[in-house]
C-alpha angles and dihedrals in degrees: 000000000000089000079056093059093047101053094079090058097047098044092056090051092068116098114241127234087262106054097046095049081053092058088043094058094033079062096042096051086045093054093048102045081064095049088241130145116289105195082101085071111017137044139167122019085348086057095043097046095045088053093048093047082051095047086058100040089055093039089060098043099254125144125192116230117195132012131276118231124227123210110199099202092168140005132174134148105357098314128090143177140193143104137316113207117210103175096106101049123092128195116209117187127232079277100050091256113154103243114215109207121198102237128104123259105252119027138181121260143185140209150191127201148202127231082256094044096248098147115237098181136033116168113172106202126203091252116126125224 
């Protein structure tokens, strides 16, 4: 009798889908924003694909200044949306030109995670939000 009282309780401690992708992403745009390793957060094509768009970045002279914000709006069974908001990142040129890009602000993504919330896929869409 006393354990059925307390599943409520316990039930309610466990963190859902959404909050620890957030986590997941929180980590991930604050990784990147340093320029550090990201196999802590991604694997597989998200891996792949975050360490080809570094590799060109770095190859035409461009640096990120500033950090990118996830919005985790859903998240279920190994698949989430929301919004990636891109306000707050900068990109400066080899020459320290501010570089404009043509994208909105704030954009849709989508992701896919692992059971241990490594993210194995991350597509941002063209989607505004």
């Amino acid at each position: 009798m006393r354990l059925l009282l307390l599943l409520p309780l316990l039930v309610g401690c466990s963190q859902s889908d959404a909050t620890r992708l957030q986590q997941t992403l929180d980590e991930y745009a604050s990784l990147s924003a340093q320029a550090s390793p990201l196999g802590s957060v991604l694997t597989d094509d998200a891996l792949a694909s975050a360490q080809k768009s570094e590799e060109l970045l770095e190859n035409l002279g461009i640096t990120q200044i500033g950090q990118a914000k996830f919005e985790v709006l859903a998240a279920a069974e190994g698949e989430g949306e929301g919004c990636l908001d891109l306000s707050g990142v900068e990109l400066l040129s080899a020459k320290g030109e501010r570089i404009i890009p043509s994208r909105p602000d704030r954009v849709a993504f989508e992701a896919s995670y692992e059971a241990n919330f490594l993210i194995s896929s991350l597509v941002i869409t063209e989607e505004t939000c």
